[in-house]
N, C-alpha and C positions, 0 to 999 in steps of 0.2 A: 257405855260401859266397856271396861279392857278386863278380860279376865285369861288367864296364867293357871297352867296346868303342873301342878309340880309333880315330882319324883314317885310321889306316895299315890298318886292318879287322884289327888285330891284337887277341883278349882277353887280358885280363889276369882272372885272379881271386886273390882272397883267402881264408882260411878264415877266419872270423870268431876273433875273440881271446880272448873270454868270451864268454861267454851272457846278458848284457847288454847285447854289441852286435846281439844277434838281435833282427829286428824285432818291433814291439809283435805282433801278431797271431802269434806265432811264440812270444811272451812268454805271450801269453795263451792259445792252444791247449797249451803246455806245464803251465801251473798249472793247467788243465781239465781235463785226462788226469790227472793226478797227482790232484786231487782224486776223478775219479771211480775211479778204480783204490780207493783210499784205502774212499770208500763203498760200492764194492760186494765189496773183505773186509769189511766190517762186517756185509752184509747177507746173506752166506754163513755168517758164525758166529751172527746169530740168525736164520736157516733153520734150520741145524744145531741149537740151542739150541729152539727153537721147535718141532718133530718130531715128530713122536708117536709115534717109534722111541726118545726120550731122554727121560732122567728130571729133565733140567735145572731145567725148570719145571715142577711138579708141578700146578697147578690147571689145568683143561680153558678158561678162559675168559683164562687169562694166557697161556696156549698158542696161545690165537686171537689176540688181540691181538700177541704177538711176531711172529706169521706174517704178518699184515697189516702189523705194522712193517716186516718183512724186504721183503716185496712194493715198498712204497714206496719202500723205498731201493733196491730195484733198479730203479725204473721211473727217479728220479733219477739214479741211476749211467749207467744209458742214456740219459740225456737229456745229461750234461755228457759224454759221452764223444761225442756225435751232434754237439752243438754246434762243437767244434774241427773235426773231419773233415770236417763239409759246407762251414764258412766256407773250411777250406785247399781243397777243391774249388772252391767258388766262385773262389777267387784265381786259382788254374791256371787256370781256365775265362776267366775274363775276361782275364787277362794273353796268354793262347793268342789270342784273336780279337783282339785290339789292335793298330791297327797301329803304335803307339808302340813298342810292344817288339820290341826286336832279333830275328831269326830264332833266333840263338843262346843266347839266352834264353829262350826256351819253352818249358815244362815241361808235360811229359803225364800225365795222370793213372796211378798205378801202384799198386800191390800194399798198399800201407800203408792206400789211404783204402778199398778193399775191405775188407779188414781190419778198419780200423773202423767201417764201415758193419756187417759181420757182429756185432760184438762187441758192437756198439748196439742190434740185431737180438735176440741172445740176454738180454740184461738189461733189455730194457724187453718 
């Protein structure tokens, strides 16, 4: 949502129209998420595959190697998932102490960037 303060101290907002008109950083923590979502199922089915509970891969030294694959991609999943959450923190954070920005535009930090802080927490 972009909302615009006019003269009269009346806002106006809008809902954005597509997700094209969401700003670049908004564009770019979207493709981050989705990518890391993306790698770390990858790196949960070769955990699983990688196991020593399954018979997927049968030699004890491809079995090491997939696990150490798996690891990495989790420590990557947590890192592209880190990267969006702390920049939209940063944003709030600094748009909050500015005194450019409207009162009524000030956005507090809440439950999502928890969230992802946790979820960055668990994969790396």
């Amino acid at each position: 949502m972009n909302c615009v303060t006019q003269s009269t101290g009346q806002m106006q907002c809008k809902v954005y129209d597509s997700m094209l008109a969401l700003s670049s950083d908004l564009q770019a923590a979207r493709a981050l998420t989705v990518v890391a979502i993306v790698m770390g199922i990858m790196a949960i089915l070769l955990a699983v595959a990688g196991g020593n509970c399954t018979n997927c891969v049968e030699n004890q030294a491809s079995k090491n190697k997939v696990g150490i694959t798996s690891g990495i991609m989790f420590i990557i999943a947590g890192v592209l998932c880190l990267v969006p959450v702390c920049w939209t923190a940063q944003t709030i954070i600094r748009d909050f102490y500015s005194p450019l920005t409207v009162e009524s535009q000030k956005r507090e930090m809440g439950a999502s960037l928890y969230i992802g802080w946790g979820a960055a927490a668990l994969m790396l």
